[in-house]
Structure formats: C-alpha cells, structure tokens
C-alpha atoms as one frame of an Amber mdcrd trajectory, in Angstrom:
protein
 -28.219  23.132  24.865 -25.907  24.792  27.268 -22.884  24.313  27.283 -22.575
  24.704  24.152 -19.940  21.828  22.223 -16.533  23.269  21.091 -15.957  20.211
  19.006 -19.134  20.022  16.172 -18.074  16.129  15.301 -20.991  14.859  13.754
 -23.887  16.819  13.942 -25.597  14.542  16.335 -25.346  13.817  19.907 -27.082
  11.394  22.163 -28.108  11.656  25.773 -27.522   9.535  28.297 -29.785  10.335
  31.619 -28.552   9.797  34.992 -30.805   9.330  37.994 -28.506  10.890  40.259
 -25.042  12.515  41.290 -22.969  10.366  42.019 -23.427   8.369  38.645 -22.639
  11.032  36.968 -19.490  11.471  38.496 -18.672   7.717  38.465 -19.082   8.273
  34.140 -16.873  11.182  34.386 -14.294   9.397  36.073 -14.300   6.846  33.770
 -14.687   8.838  30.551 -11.545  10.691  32.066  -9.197   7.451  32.341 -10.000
   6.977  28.663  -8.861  10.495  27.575 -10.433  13.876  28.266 -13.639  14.681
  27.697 -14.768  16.926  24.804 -16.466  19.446  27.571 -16.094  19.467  31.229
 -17.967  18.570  33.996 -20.455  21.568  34.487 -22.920  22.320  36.539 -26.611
  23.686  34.949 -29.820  24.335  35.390 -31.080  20.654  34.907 -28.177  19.333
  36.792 -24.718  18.275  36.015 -23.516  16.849  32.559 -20.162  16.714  30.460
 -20.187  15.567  26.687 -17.706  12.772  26.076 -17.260  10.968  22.702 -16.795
   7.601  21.113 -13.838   6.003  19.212 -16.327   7.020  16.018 -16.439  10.489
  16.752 -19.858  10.426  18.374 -20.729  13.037  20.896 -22.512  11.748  24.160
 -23.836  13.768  26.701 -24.161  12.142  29.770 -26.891  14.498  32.036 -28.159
  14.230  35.897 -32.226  13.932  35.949 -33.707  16.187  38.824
C-alpha cells in the first residue's frame, strides 16, 4: 500500500472507506485537532487517504472510494 507507514505500530491496520472528498477531508480535520496524523493527507491512485491512529496504537487508514 502506497504510502507506505513510517510508524510500523502494530502490524495491522484497518481501512476505513469514504464515499467521497469531502469526507475525507472532514476526518482529516478532525484527526488533526486530536494530534497529527501518522502520514499526511496524500493524494493516489485510488483517491485520497492519510493513516491516523488510535489511543491503542492502532493504525487506521481512512481512503476515498472512486
């Protein structure tokens, strides 16, 4: 999966499918008041996506659908 995570936490990471844009950016925002995100908004070839985690440690990639 590209980009690849700087930070290998766990091992795991779960997915989290937008349907569009602008939710996306809504998570962002919001992952962003809570602290920064383990990897930056990016665009890709599927869409948009940034990987956030959990107060466990948990990666979560949160992706735009196309």
């Amino acid at each position: 999966m590209a980009p690849a995570v700087t930070n290998p936490g766990n091992g795991s990471e779960l997915a989290v499918f937008a349907a569009d844009l602008t939710t996306v950016l809504v998570m962002h925002r919001k992952w962003c008041q809570l602290g920064p995100p383990l990897e930056a908004l990016v665009q890709t070839e599927f869409g948009f996506t940034f990987i956030a985690s959990d107060p466990d440690g948990h990666h979560l990639r949160m992706m735009q659908l196309r």
